[in-house]
Structures are given as C-alpha cells and as structure tokens.
DSSP file (Angstrom, degrees, kcal/mol; ACC not computed):
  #  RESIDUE AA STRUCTURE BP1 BP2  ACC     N-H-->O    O-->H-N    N-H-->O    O-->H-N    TCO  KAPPA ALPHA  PHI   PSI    X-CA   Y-CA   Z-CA
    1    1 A X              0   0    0      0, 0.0    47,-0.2     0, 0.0    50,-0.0   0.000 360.0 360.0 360.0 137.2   12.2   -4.6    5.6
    2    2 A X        -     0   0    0      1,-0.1    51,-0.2    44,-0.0     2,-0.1  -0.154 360.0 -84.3 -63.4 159.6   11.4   -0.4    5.0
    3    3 A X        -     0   0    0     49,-0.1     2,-0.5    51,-0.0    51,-0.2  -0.307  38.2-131.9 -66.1 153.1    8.8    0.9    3.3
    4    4 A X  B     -a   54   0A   0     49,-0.9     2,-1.5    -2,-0.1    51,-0.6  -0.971  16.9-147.4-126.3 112.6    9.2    1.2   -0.7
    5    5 A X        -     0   0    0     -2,-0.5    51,-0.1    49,-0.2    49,-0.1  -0.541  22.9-147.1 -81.7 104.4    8.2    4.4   -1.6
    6    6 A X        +     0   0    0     -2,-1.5     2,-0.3    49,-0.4     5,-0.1  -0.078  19.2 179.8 -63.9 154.0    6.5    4.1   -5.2
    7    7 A X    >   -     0   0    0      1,-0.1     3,-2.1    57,-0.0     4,-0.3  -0.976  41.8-100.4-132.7 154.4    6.3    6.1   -8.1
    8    8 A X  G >> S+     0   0    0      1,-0.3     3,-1.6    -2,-0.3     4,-0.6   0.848 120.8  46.9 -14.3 -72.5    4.8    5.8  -11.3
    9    9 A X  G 34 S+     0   0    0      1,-0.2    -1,-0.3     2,-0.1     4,-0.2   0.398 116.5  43.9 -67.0  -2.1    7.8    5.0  -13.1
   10   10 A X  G <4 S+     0   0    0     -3,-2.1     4,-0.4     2,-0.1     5,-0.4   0.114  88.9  95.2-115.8  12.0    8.9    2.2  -10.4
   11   11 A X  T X> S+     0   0    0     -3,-1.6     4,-2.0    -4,-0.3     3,-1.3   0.959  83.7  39.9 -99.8 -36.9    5.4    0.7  -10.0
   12   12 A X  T 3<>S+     0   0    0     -4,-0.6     5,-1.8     1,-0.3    -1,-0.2   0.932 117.7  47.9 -68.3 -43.9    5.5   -2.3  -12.5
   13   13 A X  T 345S+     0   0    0     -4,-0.2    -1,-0.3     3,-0.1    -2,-0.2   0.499 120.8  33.9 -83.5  25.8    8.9   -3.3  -11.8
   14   14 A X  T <45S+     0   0    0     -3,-1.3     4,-0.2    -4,-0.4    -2,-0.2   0.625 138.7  18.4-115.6 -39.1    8.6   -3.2   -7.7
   15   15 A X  T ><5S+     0   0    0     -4,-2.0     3,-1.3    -5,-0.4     2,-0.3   0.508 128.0  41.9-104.4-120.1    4.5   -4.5   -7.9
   16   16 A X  T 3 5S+     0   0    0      1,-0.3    -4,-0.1    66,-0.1    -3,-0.1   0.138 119.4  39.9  49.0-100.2    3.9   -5.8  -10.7
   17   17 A X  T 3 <S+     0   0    0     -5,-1.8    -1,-0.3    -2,-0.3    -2,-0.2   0.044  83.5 131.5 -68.5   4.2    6.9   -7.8  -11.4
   18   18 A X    <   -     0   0    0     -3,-1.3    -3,-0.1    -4,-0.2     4,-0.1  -0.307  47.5-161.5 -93.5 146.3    7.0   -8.8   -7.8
   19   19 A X  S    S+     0   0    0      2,-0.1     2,-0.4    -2,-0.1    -1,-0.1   0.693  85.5  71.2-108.2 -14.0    7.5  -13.0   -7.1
   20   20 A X  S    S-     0   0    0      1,-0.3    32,-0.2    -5,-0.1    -2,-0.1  -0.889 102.7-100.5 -51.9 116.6    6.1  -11.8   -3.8
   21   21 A X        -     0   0    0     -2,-0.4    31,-1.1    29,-0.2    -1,-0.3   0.013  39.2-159.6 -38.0 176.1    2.8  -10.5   -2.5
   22   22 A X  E     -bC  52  79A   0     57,-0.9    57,-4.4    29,-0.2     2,-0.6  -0.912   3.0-154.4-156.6 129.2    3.2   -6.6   -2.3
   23   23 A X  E     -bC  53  78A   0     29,-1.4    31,-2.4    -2,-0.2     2,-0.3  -0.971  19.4-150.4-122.6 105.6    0.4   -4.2    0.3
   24   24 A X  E     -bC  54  77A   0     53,-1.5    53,-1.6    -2,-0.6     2,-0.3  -0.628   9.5-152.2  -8.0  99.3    0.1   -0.9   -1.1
   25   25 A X  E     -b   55   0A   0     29,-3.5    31,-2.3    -2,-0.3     2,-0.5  -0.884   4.1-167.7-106.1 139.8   -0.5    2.3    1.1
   26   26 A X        +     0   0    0     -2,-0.3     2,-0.5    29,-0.2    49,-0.4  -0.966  35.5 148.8 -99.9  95.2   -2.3    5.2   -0.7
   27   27 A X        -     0   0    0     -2,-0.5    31,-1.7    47,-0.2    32,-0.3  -0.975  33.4-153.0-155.2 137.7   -1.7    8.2    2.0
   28   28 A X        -     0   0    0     -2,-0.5     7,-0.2    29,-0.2    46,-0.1  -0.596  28.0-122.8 -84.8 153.1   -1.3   12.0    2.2
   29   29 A X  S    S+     0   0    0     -2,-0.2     6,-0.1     1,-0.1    -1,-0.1   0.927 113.0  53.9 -55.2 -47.8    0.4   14.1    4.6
   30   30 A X  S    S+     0   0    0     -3,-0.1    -1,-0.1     4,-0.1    -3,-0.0   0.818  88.8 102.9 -42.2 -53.1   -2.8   16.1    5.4
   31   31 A X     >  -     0   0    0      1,-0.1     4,-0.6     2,-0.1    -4,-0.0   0.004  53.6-163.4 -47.3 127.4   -4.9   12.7    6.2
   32   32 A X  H  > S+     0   0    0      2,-0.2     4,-1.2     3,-0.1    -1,-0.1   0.915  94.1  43.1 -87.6 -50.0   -5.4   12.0    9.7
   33   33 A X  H  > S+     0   0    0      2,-0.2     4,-0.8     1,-0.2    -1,-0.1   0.863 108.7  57.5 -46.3 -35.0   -6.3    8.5    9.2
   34   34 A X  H >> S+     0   0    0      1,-0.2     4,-4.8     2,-0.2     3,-2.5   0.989 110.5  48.6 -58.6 -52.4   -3.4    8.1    6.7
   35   35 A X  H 3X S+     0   0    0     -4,-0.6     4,-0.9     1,-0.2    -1,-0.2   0.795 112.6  47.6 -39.7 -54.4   -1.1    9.4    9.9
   36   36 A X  H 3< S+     0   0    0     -4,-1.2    -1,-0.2     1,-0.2     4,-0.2   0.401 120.3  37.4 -76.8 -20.0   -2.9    6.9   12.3
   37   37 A X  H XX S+     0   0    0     -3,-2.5     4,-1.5    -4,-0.8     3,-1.1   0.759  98.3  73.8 -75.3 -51.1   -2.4    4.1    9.9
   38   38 A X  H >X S+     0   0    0     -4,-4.8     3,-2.5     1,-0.3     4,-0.9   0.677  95.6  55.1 -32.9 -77.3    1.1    5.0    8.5
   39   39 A X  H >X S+     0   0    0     -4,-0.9     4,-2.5     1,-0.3     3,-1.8   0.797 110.2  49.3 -33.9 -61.9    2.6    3.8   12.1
   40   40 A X  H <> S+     0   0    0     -3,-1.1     4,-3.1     1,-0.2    -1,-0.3   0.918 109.2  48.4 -56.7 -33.3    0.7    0.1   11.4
   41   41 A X  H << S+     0   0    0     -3,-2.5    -1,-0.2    -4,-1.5    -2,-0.2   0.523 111.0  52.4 -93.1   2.7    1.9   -0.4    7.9
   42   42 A X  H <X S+     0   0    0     -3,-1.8     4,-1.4    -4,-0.9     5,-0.3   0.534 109.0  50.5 -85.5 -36.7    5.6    0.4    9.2
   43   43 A X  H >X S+     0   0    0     -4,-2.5     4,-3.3     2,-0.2     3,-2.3   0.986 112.5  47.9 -62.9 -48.7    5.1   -2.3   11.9
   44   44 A X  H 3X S+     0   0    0     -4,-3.1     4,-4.0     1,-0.3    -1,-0.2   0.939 104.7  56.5 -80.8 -18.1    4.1   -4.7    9.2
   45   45 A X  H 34 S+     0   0    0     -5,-0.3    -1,-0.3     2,-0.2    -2,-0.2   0.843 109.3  47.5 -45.8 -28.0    6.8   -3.9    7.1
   46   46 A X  H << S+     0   0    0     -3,-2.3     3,-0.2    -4,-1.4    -2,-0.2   0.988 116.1  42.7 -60.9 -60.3    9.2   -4.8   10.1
   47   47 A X  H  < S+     0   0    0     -4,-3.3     2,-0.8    -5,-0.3     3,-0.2   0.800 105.6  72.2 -81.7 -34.1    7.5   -8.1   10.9
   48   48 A X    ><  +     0   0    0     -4,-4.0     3,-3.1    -5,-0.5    -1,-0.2  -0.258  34.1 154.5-118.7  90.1    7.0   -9.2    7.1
   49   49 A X  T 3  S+     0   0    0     -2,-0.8    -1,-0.2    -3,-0.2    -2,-0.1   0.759  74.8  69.5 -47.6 -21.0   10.0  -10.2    5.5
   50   50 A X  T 3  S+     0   0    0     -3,-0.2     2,-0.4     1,-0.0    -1,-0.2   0.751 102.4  43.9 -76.9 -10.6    7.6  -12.3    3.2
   51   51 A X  S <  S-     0   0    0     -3,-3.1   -29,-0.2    -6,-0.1     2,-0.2  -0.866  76.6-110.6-132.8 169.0    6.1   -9.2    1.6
   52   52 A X  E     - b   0  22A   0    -31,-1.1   -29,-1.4    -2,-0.4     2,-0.3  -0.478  24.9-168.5 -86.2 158.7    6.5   -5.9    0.0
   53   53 A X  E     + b   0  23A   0    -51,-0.2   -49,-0.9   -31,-0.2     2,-0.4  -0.913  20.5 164.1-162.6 100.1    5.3   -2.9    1.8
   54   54 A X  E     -ab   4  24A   0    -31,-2.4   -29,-3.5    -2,-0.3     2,-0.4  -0.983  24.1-136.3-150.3 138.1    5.2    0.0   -0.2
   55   55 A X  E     - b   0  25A   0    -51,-0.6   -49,-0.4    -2,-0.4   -29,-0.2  -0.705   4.5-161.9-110.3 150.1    3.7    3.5   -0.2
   56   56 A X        -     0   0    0    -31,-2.3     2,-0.6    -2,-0.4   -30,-0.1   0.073   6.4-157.9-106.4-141.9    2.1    5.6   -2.4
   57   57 A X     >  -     0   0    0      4,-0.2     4,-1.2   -32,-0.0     3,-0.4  -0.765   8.8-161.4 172.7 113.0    1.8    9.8   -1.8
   58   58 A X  T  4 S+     0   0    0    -31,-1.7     7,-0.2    -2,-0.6   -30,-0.1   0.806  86.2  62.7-104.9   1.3   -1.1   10.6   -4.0
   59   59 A X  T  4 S+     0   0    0    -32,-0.3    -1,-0.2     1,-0.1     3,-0.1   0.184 113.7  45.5 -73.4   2.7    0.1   14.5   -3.8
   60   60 A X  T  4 S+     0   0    0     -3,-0.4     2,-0.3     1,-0.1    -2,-0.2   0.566 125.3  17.2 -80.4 -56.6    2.6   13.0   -5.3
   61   61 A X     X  +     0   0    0     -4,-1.2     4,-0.8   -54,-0.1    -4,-0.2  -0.965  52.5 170.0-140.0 106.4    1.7   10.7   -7.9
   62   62 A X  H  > S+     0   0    0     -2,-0.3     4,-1.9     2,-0.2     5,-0.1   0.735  78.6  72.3 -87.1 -35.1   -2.2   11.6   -8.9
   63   63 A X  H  > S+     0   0    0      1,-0.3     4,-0.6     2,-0.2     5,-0.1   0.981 102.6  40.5 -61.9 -59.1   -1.2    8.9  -12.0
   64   64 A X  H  > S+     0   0    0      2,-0.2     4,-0.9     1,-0.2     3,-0.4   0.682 107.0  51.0 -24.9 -56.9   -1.4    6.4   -9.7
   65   65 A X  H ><>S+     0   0    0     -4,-0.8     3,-2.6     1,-0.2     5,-1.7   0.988 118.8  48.0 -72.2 -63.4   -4.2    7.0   -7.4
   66   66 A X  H 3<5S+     0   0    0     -4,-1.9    -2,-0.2     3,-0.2    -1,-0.2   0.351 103.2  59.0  21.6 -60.4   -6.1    7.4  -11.0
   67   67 A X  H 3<5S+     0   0    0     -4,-0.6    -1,-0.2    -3,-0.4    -2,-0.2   0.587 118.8  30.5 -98.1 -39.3   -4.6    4.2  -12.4
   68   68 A X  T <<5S-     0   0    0     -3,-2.6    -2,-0.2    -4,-0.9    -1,-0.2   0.297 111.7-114.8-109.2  35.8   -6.3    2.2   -9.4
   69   69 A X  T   5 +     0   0    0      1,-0.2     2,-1.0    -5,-0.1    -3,-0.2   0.924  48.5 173.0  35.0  49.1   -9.7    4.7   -8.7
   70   70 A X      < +     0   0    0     -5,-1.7    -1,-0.2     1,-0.1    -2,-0.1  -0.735  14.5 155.0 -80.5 116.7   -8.5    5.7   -5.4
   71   71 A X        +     0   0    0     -2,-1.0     2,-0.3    -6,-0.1    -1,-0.1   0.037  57.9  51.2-125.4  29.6  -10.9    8.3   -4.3
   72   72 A X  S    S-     0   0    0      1,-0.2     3,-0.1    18,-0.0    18,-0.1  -0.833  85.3 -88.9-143.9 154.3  -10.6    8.0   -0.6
   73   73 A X  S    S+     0   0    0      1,-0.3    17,-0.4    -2,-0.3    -1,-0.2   0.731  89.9  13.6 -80.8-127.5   -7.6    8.0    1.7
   74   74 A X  S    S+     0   0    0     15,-0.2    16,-2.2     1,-0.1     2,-0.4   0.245  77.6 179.4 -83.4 140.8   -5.6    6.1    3.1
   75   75 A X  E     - D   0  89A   0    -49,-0.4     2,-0.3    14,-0.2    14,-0.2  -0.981  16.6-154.1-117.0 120.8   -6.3    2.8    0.7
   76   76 A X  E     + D   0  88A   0     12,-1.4    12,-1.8    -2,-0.4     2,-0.4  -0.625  15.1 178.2 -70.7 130.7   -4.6   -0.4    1.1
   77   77 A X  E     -CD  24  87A   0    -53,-1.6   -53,-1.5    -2,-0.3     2,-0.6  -0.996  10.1-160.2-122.8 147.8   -4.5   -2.4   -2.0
   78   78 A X  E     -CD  23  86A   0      8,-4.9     7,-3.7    -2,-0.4     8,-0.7  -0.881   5.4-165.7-120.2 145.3   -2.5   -6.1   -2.1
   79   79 A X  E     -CD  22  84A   0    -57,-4.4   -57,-0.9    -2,-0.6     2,-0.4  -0.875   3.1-168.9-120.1 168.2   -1.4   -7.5   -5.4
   80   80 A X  E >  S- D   0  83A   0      3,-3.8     3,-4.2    -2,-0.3   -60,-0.1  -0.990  80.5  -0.5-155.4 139.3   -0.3  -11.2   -5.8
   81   81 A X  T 3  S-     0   0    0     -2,-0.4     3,-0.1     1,-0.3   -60,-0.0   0.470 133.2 -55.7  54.6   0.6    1.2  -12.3   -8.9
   82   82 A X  T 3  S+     0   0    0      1,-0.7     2,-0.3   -60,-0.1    -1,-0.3   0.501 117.2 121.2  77.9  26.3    0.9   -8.5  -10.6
   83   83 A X  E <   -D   80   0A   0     -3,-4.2    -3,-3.8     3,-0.0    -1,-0.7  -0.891  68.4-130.4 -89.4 152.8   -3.2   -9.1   -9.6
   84   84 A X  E     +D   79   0A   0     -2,-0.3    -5,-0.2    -5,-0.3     3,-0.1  -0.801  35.5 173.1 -60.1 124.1   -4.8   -6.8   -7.5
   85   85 A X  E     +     0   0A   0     -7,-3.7     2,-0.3    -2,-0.6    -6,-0.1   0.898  47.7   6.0-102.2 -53.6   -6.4   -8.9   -5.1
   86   86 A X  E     -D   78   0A   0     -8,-0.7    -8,-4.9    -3,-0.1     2,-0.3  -0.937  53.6-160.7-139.8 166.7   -7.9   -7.2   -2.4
   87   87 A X  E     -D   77   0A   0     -2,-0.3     2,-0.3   -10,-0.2   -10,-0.2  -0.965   4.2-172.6-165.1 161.2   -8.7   -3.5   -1.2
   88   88 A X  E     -D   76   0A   0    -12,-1.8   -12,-1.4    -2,-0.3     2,-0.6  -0.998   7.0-160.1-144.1  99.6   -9.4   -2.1    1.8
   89   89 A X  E     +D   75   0A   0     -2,-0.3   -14,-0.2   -14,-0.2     2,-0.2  -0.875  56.5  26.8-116.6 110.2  -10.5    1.9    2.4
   90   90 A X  S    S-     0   0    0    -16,-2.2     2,-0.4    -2,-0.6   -14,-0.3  -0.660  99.4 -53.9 122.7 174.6  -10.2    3.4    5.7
   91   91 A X        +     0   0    0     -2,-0.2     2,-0.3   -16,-0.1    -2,-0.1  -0.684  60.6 175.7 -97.7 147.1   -8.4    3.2    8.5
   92   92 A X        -     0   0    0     -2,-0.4     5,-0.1    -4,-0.1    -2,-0.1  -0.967  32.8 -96.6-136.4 156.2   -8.5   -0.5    9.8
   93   93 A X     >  -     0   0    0     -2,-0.3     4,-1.8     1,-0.1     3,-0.4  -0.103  49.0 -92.1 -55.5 179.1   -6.6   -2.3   12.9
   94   94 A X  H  > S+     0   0    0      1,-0.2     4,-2.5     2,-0.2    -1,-0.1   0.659 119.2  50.8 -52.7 -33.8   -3.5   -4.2   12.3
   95   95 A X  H  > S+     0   0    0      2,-0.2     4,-2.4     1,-0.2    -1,-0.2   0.744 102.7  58.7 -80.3 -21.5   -5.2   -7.6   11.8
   96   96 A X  H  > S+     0   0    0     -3,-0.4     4,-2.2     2,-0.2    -2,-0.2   0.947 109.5  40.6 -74.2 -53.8   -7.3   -6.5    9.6
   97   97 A X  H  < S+     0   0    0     -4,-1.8     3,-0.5     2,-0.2     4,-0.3   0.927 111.1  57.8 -25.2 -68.4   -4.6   -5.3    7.3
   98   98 A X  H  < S+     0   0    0     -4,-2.5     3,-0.4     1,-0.2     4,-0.3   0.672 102.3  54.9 -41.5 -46.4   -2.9   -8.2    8.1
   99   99 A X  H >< S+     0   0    0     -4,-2.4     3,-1.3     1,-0.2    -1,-0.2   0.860  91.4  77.2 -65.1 -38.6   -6.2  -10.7    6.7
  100  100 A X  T 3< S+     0   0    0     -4,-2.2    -1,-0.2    -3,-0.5    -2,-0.2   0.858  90.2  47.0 -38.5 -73.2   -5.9   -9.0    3.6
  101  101 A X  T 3         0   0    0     -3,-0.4    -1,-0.3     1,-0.3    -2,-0.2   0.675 360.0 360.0 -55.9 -23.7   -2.5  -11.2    2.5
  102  102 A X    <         0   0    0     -3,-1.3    -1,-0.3    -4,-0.3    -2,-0.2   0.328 360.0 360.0 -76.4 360.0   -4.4  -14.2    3.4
C-alpha cells in the first residue's frame, strides 16, 4: 500500500477513524534523518497491507506537529483504535519501527 500523505483536514477521517492500526511519519525535506528514514517507512508501507502508513510534512502542516507536541524530527507516532499508542523520536532501524505496532 503507498504512503497517505496527511493533512489537517484528512487526519481524523484517515487516523482517527481508522478500523486499522495507522504509523505516522513526521518528516521534512531539510532533515537528514527524515531522508534516511523516509526509504524504511516506504518499505513498510509495501510489506504492510495490515496498516496505514501515512506521512506528515510539518512545513507543511505546523497544526499537526502542534496538535501531537512534535518538536523533533522525523517522529513516528502509531495510533490503534483513534489512541496514540506509541512514539518513537529519531531515526530507528526497520525493526524497531516495526515493534512499535506490536
């Protein structure tokens, strides 16, 4: 499945509203880490039909980043039921990511 690029105005019904977990990317162009993650949170979008995989731009949407007090780059958050469940700040391998839906 692609990446779902969020916006403000799409976030409650694609997260939220989601009968599926949903992993969050927080990421800039500028960010070197973001860059060096982005490529791992594209893989797991391939490989996981069972979740949502969706990115956020926070030069983009500031409301957002705001909304969840991301004040570092790139941050994974997962939500489960419309909770935020876990979060995750930095760049981290693929498994790590991965323990995060668990």
């Amino acid at each position: 499945m692609k990446e779902i690029d969020l916006t403000y105005n799409d976030f409650d019904s694609v997260v939220m509203e989601s009968d599926k977990p949903v992993l969050v990317d927080f990421w800039a162009t500028w960010c070197g880490p973001c860059r060096m993650l982005g490529p791992v949170i594209a893989q797991i979008a391939e490989e996981r039909e069972d979740i949502k995989v969706c990115k956020v731009n926070v030069d983009d949407e500031p409301e957002l980043a705001r909304m969840f007090n991301v004040m570092n780059i790139p941050t994974v958050l997962v939500f489960k039921n419309g909770e935020l469940k876990e979060r995750s700040v930095g760049f981290k391998p693929k498994q790590q990511i991965l323990d995060l839906l668990d």
